[in-house]
ROMARNU-26536 format. One line per 3 residues: number of its first residue (from 1); their letters; for each residue x, y, z of C-alpha. Coordinates in Angstrom, 3 decimals. Layout:
BEGIN
NUM	A	X Y Z | ...
//
This chain:
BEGIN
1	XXX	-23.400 -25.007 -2.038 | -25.936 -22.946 -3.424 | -26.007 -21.793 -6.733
4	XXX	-26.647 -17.718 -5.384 | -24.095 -18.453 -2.938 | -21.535 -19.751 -5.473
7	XXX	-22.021 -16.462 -7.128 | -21.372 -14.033 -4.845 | -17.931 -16.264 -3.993
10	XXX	-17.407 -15.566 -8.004 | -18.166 -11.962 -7.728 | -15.925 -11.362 -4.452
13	XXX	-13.131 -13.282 -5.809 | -13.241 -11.262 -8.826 | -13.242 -7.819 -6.919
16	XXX	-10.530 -8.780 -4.693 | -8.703 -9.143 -7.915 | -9.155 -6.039 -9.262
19	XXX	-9.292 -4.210 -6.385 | -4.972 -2.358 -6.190 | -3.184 -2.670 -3.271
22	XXX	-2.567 0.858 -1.608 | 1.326 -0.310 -1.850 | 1.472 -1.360 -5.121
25	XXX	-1.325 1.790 -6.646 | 1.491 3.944 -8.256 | 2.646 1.347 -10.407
28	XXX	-0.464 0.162 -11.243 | -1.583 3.622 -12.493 | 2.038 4.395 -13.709
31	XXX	0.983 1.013 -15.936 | -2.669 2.083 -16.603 | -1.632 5.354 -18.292
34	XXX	-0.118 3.497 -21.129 | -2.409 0.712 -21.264 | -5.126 3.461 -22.059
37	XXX	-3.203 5.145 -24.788 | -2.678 2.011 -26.695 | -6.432 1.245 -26.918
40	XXX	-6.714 4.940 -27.919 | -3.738 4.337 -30.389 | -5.833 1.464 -31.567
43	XXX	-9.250 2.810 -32.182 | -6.991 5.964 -34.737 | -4.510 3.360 -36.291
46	XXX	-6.912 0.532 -37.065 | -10.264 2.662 -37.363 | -10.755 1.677 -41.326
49	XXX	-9.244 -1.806 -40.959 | -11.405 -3.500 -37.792 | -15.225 -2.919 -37.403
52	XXX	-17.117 -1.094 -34.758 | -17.971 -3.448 -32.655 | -14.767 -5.340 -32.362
55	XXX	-13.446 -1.343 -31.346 | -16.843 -1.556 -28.805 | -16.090 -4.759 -26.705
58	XXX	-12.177 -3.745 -26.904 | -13.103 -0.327 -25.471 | -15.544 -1.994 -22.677
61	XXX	-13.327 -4.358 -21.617 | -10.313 -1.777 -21.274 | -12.763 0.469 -19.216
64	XXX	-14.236 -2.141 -17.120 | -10.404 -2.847 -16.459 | -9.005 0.715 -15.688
67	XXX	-12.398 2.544 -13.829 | -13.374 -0.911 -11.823 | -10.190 -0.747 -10.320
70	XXX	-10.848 2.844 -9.616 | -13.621 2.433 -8.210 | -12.195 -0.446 -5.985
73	XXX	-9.592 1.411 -5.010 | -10.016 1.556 -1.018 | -10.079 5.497 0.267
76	XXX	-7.252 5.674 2.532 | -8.045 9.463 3.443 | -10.752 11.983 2.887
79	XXX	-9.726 12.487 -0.588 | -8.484 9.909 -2.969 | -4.933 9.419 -3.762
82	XXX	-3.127 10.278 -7.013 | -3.048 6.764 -8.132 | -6.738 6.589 -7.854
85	XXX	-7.426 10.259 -9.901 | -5.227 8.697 -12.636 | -7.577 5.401 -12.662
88	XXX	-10.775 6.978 -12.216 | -9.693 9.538 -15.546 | -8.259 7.366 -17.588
91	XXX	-11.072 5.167 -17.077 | -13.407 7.794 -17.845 | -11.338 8.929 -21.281
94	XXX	-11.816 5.151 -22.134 | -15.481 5.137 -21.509 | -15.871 8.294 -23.544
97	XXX	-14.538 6.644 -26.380 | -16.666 3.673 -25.319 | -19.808 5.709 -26.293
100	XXX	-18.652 6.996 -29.476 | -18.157 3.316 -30.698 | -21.265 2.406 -29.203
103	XXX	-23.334 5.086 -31.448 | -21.568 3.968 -34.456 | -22.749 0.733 -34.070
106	XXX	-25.988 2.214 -33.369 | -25.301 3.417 -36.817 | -24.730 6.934 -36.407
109	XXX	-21.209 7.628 -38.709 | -20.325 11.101 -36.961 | -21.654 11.021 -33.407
112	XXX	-19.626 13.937 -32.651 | -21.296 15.673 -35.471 | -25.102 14.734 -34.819
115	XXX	-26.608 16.523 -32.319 | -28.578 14.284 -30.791 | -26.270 11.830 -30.556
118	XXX	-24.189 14.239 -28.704 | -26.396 15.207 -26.190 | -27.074 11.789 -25.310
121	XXX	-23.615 10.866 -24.968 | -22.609 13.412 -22.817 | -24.931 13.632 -20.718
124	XXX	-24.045 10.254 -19.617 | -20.719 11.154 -19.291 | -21.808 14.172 -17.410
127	XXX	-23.817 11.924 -14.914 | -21.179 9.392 -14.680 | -18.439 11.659 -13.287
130	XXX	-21.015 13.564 -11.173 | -21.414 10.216 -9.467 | -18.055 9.473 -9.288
133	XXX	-17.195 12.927 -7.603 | -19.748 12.835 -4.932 | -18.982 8.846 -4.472
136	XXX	-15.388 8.699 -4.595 | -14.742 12.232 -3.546 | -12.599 13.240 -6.356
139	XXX	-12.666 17.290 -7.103 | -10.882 16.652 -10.700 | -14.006 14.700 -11.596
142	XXX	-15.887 17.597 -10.663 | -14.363 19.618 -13.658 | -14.992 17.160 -15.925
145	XXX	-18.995 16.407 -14.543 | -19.505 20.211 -15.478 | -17.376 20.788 -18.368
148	XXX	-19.466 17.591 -19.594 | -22.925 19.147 -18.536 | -21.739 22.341 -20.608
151	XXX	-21.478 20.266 -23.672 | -24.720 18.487 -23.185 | -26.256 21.585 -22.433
154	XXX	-25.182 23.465 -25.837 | -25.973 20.227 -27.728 | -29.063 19.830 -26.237
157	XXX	-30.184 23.646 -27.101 | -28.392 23.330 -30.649 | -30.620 19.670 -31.350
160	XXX	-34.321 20.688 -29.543 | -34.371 24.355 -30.988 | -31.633 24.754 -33.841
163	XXX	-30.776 28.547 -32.534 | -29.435 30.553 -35.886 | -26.288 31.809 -35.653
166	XXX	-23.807 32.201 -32.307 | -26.109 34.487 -30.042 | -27.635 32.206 -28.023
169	XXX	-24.741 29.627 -27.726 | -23.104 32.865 -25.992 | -25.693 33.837 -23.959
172	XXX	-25.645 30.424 -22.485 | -21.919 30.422 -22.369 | -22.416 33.283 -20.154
175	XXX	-25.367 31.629 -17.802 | -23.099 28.328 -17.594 | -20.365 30.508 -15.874
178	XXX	-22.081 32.525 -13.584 | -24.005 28.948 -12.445 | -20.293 27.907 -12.030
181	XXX	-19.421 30.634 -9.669 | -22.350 30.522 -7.712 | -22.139 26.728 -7.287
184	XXX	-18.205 27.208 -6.108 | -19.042 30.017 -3.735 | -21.789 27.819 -2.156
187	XXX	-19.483 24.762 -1.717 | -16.649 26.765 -0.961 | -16.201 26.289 2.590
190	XXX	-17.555 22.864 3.043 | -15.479 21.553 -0.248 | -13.146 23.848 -0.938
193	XXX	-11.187 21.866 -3.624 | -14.310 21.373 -5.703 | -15.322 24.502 -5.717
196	XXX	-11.831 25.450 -6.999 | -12.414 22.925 -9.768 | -16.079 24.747 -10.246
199	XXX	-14.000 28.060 -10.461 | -11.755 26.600 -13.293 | -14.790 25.472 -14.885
202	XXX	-16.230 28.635 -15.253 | -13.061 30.234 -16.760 | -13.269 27.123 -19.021
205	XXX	-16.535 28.492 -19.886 | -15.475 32.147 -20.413 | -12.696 31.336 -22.541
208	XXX	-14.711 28.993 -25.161 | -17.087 32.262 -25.148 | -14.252 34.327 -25.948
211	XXX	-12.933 32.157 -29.008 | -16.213 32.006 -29.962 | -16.029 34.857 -31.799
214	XXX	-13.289 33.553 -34.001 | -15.328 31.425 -35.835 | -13.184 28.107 -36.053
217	XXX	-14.845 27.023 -32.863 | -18.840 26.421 -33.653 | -17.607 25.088 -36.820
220	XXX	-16.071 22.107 -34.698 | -18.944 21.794 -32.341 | -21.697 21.879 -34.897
223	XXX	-22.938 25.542 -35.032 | -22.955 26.825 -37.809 | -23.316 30.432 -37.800
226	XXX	-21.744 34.077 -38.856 | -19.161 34.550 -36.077 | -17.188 37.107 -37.941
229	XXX	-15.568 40.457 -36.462 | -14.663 41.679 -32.980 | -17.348 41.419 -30.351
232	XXX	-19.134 44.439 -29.225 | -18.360 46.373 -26.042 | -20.807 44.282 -23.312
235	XXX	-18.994 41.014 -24.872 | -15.139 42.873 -24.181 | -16.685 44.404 -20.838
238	XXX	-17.610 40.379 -20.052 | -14.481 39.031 -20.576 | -12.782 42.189 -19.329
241	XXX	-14.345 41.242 -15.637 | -13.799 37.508 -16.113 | -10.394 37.824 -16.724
244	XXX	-9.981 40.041 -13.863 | -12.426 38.205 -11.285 | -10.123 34.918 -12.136
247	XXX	-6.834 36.606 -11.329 | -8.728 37.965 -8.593 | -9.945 34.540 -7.539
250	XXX	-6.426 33.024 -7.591 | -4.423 35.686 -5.516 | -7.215 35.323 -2.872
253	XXX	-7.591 31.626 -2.178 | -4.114 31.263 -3.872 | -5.042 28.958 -6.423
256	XXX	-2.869 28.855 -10.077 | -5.152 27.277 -12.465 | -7.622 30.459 -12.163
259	XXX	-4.603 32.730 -12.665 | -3.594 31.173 -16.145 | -7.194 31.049 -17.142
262	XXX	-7.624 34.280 -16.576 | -4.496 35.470 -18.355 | -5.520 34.183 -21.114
265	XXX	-9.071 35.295 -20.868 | -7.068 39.013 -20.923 | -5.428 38.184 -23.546
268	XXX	-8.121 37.045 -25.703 | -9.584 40.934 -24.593 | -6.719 42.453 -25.469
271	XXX	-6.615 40.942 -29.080 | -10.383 42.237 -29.647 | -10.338 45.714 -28.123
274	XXX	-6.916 46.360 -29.831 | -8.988 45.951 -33.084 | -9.252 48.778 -34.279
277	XXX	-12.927 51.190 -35.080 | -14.332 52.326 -38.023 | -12.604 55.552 -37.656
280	XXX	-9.526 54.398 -36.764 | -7.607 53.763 -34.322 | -7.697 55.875 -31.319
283	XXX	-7.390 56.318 -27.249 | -10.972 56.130 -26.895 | -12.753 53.651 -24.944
286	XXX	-10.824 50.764 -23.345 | -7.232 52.293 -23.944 | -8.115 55.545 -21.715
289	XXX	-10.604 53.560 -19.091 | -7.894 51.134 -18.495 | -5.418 53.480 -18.140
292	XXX	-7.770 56.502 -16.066 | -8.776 53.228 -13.690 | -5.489 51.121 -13.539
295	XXX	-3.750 54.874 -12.679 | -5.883 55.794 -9.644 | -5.681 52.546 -8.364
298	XXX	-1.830 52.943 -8.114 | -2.024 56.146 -7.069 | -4.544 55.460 -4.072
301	XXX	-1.959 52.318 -2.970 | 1.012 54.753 -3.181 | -0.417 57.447 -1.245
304	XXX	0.628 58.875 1.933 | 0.954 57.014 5.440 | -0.494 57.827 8.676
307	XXX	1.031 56.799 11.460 | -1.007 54.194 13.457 | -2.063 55.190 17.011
310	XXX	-0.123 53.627 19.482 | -2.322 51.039 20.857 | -4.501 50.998 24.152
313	XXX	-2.818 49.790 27.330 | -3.422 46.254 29.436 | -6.610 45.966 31.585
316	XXX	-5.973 47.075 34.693 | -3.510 49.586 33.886 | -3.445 53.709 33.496
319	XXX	-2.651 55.286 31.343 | 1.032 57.365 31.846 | 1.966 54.695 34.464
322	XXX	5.365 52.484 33.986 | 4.095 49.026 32.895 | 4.703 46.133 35.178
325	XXX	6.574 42.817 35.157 | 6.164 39.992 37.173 | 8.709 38.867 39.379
328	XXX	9.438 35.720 41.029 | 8.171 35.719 44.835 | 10.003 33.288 47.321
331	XXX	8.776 29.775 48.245 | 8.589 26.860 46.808 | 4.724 27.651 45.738
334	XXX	5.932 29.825 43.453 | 4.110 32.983 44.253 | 4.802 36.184 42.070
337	XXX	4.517 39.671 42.492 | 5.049 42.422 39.929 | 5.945 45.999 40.327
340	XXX	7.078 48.907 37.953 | 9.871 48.533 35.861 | 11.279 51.486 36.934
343	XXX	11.745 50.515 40.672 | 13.763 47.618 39.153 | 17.448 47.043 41.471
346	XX	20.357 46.725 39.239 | 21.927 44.204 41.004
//
């Protein structure tokens, strides 16, 4: 047999290995779950005992493992099955953590901290599950594709031009979700589950803009700025119509994850226009516009009725005549015949 031959045997042995059984799929993700933790358990509990590249191959191999299968998995439907969402993200957590291990034996110590090492890192994950999602057709890995692009993106901007202070970071908060929503409403009839997932995305987005201004956050991602003190009015009137637009969102197309985003999105508004102004606190501006806008809404759905006009008769009939029924004619053809309802015999 030839050697090439002998090869591909190897390789399609091998897959039919790994590839799960559509029967037998909820175990093997009900056993993949833990198998991931434990390697994650591993890399924290042993991180200053073993080196980074035994953490590296241990990582791979555990990733090879839980995404080949995956990716194996056959599609059964149009849309993957739970067992196969579980694979493909655990597998993806795993190769996250893959990358990390791989930059520290590229010698960076921090790669979560290093800018450029972030950017690269996540923008690999950010390909990776884009691939997955339009390959595999898994929505969920749509959410994590663009929550991964947002990273890279900030990283990228924070590594190339070193912004000063949180301005900018915002501003592109703000561009990242609007891009969001105008990919979902694009997709949303031809894939409507990942433009729900493109929806969450963007309320993601908006609520990482939101805790931006308390500071705690750009300290964890890297950028380093000034983010003291309750945002001005266009930042409270942004996450004022977020908030809304998600609730909005989620009553329309019925969707939950929108309405708890949003929620908290108007909560995070309520905390920073409940600050109170220099001089003090006072009805003016959001208590009174809320309250003016919320009321005449209310009012305007409480309003008086109008009775609806009764509507139009049948084709084919006047109007002030008796309407007709039809009534079985004799024969076996079964013929009909119809006249008013009036004329009807009581017998």
């Amino acid at each position: 047999m030839p050697q090439g031959t002998d090869l591909r045997a190897r390789v399609e042995r091998g897959r039919a290995v790994l590839t799960p059984h559509p029967h037998r799929g909820d175990l093997i993700a009900a056993g993949a779950v833990p198998l991931a933790l434990g390697v994650l358990l591993l890399n924290v509990r042993m991180n200053a005992t073993w080196g980074d590249g035994v953490f590296l191959v241990l990582d791979a191999l555990a990733c090879a493992l839980v995404l080949g299968m995956g990716l194996l998995a056959p599609l059964e439907g149009e849309r993957p099955r739970s067992y196969q969402q579980v694979l493909l993200l655990a597998g993806q957590l795993l190769g996250f953590v893959m990358l990390l291990r791989l930059a520290q034996v590229l010698g960076v110590e921090d790669p979560l901290m290093e800018a450029g090492t972030r950017t690269w890192i996540f923008l690999v994950v950010a390909s990776g599950s884009a691939w997955i999602a339009r390959t595999r057709r898994s929505a969920v890995c749509t959410l994590v594709a663009g929550l991964a692009g947002l990273v890279f993106l900030l990283s990228f901007v924070g590594w190339v031009f070193s912004p000063e202070g949180p301005a900018t970071v915002r501003w592109l908060l703000l561009a990242s979700a609007v891009a969001f929503v105008l990919a979902a409403l694009a997709r949303r009839d031809r894939e409507r589950r990942e433009s729900v997932y493109l929806i969450d995305a963007a309320g993601v987005t908006i609520v990482v803009l939101g805790l931006s201004f308390l500071g705690a956050l750009f300290t964890v991602l890297g950028f380093i700025g000034a983010p003291t003190g309750a945002p001005g009015s266009g930042w409270k009137l942004v996450l004022l119509a977020a908030g809304l637009g998600l609730i909005a969102y989620a009553s329309v197309d019925r969707e939950s994850e929108p309405a708890y985003l949003g929620t908290f999105v108007l909560l995070l508004f309520v905390v920073y226009a409940g600050i109170p102004g220099a001089g003090g606190a006072s009805l003016w501006f959001w208590p009174l516009a809320l309250l003016l806008i919320g009321g005449a809404a209310v009012a305007a759905g409480l309003r008086p009725r109008r009775e609806l006009p009764p509507e139009p008769p049948g084709p084919g009939v006047r109007r002030g005549e008796p309407p007709t029924e039809p009534l079985p004619g004799p024969g076996a053809g079964g013929l009909w015949a119809s006249r008013p309802t009036s004329d009807r015999d009581d017998a």
